[in-house]
C-alpha positions in Angstrom: 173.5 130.6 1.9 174.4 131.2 5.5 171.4 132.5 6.7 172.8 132.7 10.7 175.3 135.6 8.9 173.2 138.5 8.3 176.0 140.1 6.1 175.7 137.1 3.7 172.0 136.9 3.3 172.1 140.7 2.3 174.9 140.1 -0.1 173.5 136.4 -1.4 169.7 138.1 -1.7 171.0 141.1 -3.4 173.4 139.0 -6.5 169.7 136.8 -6.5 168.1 140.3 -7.3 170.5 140.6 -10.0 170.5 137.2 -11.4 166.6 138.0 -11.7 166.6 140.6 -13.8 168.6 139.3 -16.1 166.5 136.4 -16.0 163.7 138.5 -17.0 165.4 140.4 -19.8 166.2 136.4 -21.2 162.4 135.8 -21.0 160.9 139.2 -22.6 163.7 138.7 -25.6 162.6 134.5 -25.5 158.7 134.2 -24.3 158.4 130.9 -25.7 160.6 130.0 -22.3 158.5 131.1 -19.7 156.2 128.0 -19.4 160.2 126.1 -18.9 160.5 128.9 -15.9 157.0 128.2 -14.8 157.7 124.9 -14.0 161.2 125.1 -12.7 159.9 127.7 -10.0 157.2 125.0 -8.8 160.1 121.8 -9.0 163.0 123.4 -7.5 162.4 127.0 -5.8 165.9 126.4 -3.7 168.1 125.6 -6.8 166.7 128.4 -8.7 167.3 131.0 -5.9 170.8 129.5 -5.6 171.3 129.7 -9.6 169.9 133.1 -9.9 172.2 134.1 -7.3 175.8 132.5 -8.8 174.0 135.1 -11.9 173.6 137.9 -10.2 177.4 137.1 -8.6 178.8 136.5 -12.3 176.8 140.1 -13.7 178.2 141.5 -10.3 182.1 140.5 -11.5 181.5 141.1 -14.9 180.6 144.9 -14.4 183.2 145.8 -12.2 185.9 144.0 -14.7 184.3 146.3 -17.1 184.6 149.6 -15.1 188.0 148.3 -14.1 188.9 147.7 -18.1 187.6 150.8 -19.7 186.8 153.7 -17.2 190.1 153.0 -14.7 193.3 153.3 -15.3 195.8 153.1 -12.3 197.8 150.9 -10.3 201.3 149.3 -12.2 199.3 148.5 -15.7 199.0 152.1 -16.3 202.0 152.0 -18.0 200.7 148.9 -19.8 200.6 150.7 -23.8 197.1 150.4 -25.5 196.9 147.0 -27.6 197.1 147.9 -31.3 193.7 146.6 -32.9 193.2 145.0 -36.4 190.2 143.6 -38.0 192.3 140.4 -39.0 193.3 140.3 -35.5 192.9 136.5 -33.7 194.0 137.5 -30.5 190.4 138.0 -28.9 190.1 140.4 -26.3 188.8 138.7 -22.8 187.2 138.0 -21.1 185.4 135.1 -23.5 181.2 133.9 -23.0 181.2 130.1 -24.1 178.1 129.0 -25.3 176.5 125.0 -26.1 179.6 123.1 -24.5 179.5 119.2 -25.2 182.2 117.7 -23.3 182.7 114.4 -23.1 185.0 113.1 -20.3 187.1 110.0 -20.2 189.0 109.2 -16.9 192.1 107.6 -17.2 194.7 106.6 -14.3 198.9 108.3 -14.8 201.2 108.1 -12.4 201.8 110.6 -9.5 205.4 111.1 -10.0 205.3 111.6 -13.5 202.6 114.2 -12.9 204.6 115.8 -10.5 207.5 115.9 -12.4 205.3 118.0 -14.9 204.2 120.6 -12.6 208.0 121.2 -11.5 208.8 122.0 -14.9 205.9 124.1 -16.2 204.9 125.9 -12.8 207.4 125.3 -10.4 210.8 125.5 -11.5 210.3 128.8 -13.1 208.9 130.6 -10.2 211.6 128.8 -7.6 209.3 127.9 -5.4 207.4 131.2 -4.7 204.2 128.9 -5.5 204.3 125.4 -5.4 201.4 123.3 -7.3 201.5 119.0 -6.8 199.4 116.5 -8.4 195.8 116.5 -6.5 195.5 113.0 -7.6 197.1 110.2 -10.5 193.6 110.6 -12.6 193.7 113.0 -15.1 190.3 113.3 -17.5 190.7 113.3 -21.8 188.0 115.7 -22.6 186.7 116.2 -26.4 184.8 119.3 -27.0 182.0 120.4 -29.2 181.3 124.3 -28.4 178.8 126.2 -30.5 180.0 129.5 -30.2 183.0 131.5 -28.4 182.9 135.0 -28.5 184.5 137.9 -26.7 182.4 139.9 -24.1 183.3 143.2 -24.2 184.2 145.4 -27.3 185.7 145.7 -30.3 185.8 142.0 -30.7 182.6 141.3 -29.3 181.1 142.9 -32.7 183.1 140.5 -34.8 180.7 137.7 -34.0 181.2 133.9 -32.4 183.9 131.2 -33.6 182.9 127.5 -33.6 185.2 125.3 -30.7 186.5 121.8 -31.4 189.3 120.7 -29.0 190.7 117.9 -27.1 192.6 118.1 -23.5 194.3 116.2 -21.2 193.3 117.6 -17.7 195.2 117.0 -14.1 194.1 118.4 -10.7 196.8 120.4 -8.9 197.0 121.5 -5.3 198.7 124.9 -5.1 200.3 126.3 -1.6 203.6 127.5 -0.4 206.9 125.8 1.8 206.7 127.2 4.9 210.0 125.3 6.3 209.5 121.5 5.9 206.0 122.0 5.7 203.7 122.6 2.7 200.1 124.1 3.3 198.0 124.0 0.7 195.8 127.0 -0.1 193.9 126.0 -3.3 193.1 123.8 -6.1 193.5 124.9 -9.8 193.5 122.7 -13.5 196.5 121.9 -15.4 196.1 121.4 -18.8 199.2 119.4 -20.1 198.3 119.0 -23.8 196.0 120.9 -25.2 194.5 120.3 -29.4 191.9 123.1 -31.1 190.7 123.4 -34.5 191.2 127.1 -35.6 193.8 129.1 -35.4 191.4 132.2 -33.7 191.0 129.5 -31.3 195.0 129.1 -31.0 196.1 132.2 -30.9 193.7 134.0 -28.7 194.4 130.9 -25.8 198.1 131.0 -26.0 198.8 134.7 -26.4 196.2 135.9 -24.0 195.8 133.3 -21.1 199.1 131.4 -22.3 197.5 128.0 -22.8 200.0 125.9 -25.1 197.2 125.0 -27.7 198.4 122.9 -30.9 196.2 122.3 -34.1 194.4 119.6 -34.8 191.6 117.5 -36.3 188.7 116.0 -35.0 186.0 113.1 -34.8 183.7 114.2 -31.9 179.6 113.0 -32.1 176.8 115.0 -31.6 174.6 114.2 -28.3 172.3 112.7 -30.5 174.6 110.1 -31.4 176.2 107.1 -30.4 179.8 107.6 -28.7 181.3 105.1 -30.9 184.6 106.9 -31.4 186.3 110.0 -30.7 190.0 110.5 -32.6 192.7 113.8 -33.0 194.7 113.9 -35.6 197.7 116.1 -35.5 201.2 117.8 -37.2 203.9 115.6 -35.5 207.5 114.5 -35.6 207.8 110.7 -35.7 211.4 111.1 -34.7 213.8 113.8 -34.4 216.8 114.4 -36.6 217.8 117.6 -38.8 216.0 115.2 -42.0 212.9 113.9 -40.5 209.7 115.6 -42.2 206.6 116.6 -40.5 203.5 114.7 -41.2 199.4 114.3 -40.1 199.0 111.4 -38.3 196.3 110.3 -35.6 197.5 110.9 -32.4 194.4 109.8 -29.9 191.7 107.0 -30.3 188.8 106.8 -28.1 186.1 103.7 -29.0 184.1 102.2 -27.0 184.6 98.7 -27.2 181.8 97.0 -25.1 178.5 97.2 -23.3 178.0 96.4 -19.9 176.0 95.8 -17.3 173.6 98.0 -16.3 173.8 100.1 -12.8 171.2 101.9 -11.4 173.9 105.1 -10.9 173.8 105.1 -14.8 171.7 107.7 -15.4 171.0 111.5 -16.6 172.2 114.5 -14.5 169.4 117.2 -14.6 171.5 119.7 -12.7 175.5 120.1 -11.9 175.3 119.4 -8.4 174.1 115.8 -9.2 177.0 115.4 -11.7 179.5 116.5 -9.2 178.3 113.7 -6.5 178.3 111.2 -9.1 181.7 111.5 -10.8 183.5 112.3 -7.1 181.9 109.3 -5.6 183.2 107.0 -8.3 186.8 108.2 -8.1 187.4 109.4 -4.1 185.7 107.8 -1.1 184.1 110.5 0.7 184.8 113.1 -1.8 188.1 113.8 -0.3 191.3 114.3 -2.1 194.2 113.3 0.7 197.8 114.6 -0.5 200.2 112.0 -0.2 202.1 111.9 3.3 200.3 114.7 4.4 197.1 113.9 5.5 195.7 117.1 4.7 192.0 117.1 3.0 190.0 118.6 0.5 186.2 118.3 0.1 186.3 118.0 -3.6 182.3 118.0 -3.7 182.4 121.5 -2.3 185.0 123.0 -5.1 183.3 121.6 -7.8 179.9 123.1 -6.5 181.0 126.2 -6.4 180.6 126.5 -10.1 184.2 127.5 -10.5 187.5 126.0 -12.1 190.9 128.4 -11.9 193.0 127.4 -14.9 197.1 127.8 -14.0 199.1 128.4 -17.5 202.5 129.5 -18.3 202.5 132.3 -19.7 206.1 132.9 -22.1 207.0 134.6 -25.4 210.5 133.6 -26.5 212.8 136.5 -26.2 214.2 137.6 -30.4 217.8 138.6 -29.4 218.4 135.1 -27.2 216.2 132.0 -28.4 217.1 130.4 -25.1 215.5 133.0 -23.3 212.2 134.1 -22.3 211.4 137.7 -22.7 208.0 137.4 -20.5 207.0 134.9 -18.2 204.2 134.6 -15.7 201.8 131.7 -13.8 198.6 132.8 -14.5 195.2 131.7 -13.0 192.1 132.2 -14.8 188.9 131.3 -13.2 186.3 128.6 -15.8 182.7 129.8 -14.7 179.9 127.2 -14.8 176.6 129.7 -16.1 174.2 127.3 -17.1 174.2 123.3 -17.2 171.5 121.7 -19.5 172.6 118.2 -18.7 174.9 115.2 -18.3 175.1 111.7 -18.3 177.3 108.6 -16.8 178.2 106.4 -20.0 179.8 103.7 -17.5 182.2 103.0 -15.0 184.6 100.0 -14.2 182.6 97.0 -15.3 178.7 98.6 -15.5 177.6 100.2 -18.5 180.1 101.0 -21.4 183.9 100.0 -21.8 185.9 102.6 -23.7 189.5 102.2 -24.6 192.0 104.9 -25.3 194.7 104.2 -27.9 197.7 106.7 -28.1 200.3 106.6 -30.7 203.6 107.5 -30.2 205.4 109.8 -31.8 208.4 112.0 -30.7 207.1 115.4 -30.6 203.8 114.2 -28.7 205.5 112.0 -25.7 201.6 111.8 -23.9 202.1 109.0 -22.5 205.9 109.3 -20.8 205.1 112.8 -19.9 201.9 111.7 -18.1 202.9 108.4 -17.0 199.5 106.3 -18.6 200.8 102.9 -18.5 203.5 101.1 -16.3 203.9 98.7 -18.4 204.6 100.9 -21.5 208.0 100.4 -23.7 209.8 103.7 -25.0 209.6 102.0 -28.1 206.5 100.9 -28.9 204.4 102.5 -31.6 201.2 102.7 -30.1 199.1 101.6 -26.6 196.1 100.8 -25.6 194.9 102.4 -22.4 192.0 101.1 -19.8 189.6 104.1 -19.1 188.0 104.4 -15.3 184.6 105.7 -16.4 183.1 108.2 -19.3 180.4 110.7 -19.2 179.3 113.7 -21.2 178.3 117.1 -19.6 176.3 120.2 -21.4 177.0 123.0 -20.4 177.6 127.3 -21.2 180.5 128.8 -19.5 182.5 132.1 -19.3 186.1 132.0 -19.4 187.2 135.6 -17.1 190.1 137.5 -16.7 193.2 135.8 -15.7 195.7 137.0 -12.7 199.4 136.8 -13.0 199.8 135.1 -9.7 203.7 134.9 -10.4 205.6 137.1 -13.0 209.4 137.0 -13.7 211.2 140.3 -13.1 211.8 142.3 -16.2 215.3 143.0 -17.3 
């Protein structure tokens, strides 16, 4: 909080206002918590102020999204006809509260030009270059996913109840900005998720059809935090080659094991709040927690972004047009912002040559090209069946999140 900005103190004390009444509703419905609270108020009185606030910001943006939603009707959606309802119905009406998140990331190093060549042909080719989005950095993070419950926010899906989350993705960082004649300024950052596995079709259908996420089926071996992090595998439908005979089959597609125990580093240790797990993960990969675009020298404080608690998702948005199977009847870019709500914990497994060694095996397979697409290993041969792949460092995070309205940042003009 800027507190030389009088404006900003109003507007930060009034979402803390907020964020504390909802905090007291939680405690009169939970009582059993309040000792918890007691103790959090005496430890950390400036987090707390800063967490109730981010609430009170969150209740703030969910309200008016609800107003906006149900009780106005005006601007170019208007026309928009009303979405036909059934009680079958997986599409899920969003925006989505994500509750008991256990993600457990594994950093592994791709190669910039390959990365760029992704975002030219998901984001950037189809907009011809109204937005431009370039790999933020050749690291992308494997995340598997345990989430306890996913559930729509507002009604009439919010009455259905909560769908369990398994899912494994391949994140990459993306810089997004505009060509202003030679030059390209950046403007923002935004997540790219390339590949994308989940293990219900609610799950499927509600991410691709609503946000546009390209999610695929798929098995999964993920532990609980009270395990060991032995292994983590996906198994999915795949083409081992393509030709009008070859026959589908389930195969395992990703291996993570960890396949040694290292020394011991005194950074190796439990997160008791984001903030800390930010500083530790951006330390390991950036010096100063700067990401520098190549040949431009322009920086961002990655530290700050991730502190703010929120993550805009870009996706392309398409539904294959019926009359002409080579054509796309809508496409969009659409942003949607992740927002952090509460973080129970985290912890660094290990990191170059302290604490655990974790190996990532892909297989290869010709309808899952992972590791061309994302450029994993230099040394990899087009025809090799499988390869193992060095990870930079693991950790697992626990978190609840809400998943809000997306934006159509870029649409293609109807016809």
């Amino acid at each position: 909080m800027n507190t030389h900005n009088p404006l900003q103190t109003i507007e930060t004390s009034y979402h803390a206002a907020l964020g504390a009444i909802s905090e007291l509703t939680t405690l009169i419905q939970s009582p059993h918590k309040f000792t918890n609270y007691l103790t959090q108020v005496q430890q950390t009185p400036v987090q707390l102020f800063q967490d109730l606030a981010t609430k009170g910001k969150n209740m703030e943006q969910d309200m008016n999204s609800f107003w906006k939603n149900y009780f106005c009707d005006s601007g170019n959606k208007s026309s928009f006809p009303k979405y036909i309802e059934r009680a079958d119905g997986q599409a899920f009406n969003q925006p989505y509260e994500i509750k008991g998140t256990k993600m457990y990331g594994f950093v592994v190093e791709g190669s910039m030009a390959k990365l760029q060549e992704v975002c030219d042909k998901y984001l950037n080719d189809p907009n011809n270059g109204e937005i431009e989005y370039r790999p933020a950095m050749n690291y992308l993070i494997l995340t598997f996913n345990k989430i306890d419950s996913l559930s729509s926010i507002y009604p009439p899906d919010y009455e259905k109840g909560t769908v369990h989350e398994e899912e494994a993705i391949f994140w990459m960082l993306t810089v997004v900005g505009k060509k202003v004649g030679p030059l390209f300024i950046a403007e923002r950052l935004a997540w790219f998720m390339p590949y994308l596995y989940v293990n219900n079709s609610p799950i499927l259908v509600s991410g691709r059809e609503v946000y546009g996420f390209f999610k695929q089926l798929g098995v999964f071996q993920i532990p609980d935090l009270n395990q060991e992090p032995d292994s983590f595998t996906v198994d999915t439908l795949v083409f081992k080659d393509f030709s009008p005979n070859s026959q589908s089959i389930d195969a395992r597609l990703l291996e993570v094991r960890r396949i040694g125990t290292g020394e011991q580093h005194q950074n190796l240790k439990t997160w008791d709040n984001f903030t800390d797990a930010a500083k530790a993960i951006a330390n390991i990969l950036f010096e100063n927690n700067e990401i520098v675009l190549p040949g431009l020298q322009l920086p961002f404080n990655l530290l700050e972004y991730l502190i703010e608690k929120i993550v805009p998702l870009v996706t392309l948005k398409q539904i294959r047009d019926v009359e002409n199977s080579k054509k796309a009847c809508y496409q969009a870019l659409i942003e949607s912002p992740m927002q952090l709500q509460t973080f129970y914990g985290g912890k660094l497994f290990g990191f170059n040559n302290f604490g655990d060694q974790f190996q990532l095996k892909i297989n290869n397979f010709a309808s899952q090209p992972v590791v061309q697409d994302l450029g994993l290993h230099k040394g990899y041969s087009p025809g090799s069946e499988s390869i193992n792949i060095p990870v930079k460092l693991g950790f697992v995070l626990h978190f609840d999140f809400t998943l809000k309205d997306g934006k159509a940042v870029w649409q293609a003009q109807q016809k």
